[in-house]
N, C-alpha and C positions, 0 to 999 in steps of 0.2 A: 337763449341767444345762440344762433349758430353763426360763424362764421369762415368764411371759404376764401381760399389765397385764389391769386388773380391766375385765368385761362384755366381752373381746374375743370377736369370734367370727370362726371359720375355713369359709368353705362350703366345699363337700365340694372335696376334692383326694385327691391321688394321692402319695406319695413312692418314690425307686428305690431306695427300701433294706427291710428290715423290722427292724421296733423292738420293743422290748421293754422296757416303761418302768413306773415308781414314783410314783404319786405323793405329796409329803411335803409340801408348804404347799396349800392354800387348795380347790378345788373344780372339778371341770370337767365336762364333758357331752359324750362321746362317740357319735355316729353312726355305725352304718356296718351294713349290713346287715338293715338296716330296722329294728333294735334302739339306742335310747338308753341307754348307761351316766352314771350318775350315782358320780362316781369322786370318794372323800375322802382325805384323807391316810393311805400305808399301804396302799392298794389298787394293782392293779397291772395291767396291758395288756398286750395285741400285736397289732402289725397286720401281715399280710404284706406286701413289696414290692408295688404299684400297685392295692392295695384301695383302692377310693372309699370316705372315710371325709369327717367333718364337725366341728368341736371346738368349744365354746360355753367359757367360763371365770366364775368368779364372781365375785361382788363386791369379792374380797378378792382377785382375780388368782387363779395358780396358780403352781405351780412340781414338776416331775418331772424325775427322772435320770430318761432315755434308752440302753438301747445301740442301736446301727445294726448292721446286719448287712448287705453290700453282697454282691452277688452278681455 
């Protein structure tokens, strides 16, 4: 379970695992691939291992399970 205090934002990084996550509280904004998702509770992600990706959070924070997949 991750969770993110409200208007935080992440510029673009990289992680060495790939993720596959849910999100179930509050609102976020995903970058990566020159495409913005706007992700609410109930919608669901993946990024692969060392995609440049970017996360924006809203008002009200966020919060998603996570799995990791390390390779």
């Amino acid at each position: 379970m991750r969770t993110w205090k409200p208007d935080q934002v992440l510029d673009t990084h990289t992680h060495p695992f790939a993720v596959q996550a849910l999100v179930v509280e509050g609102e976020m904004w995903l970058s990566c691939e020159g495409q913005t998702r706007h992700l609410l509770p109930g919608d669901t992600f993946s990024l692969a291992r060392e995609l440049p990706h970017a996360e924006r959070y809203g008002p009200q924070g966020a919060v998603f399970w996570a799995a990791r997949k390390h390779d």
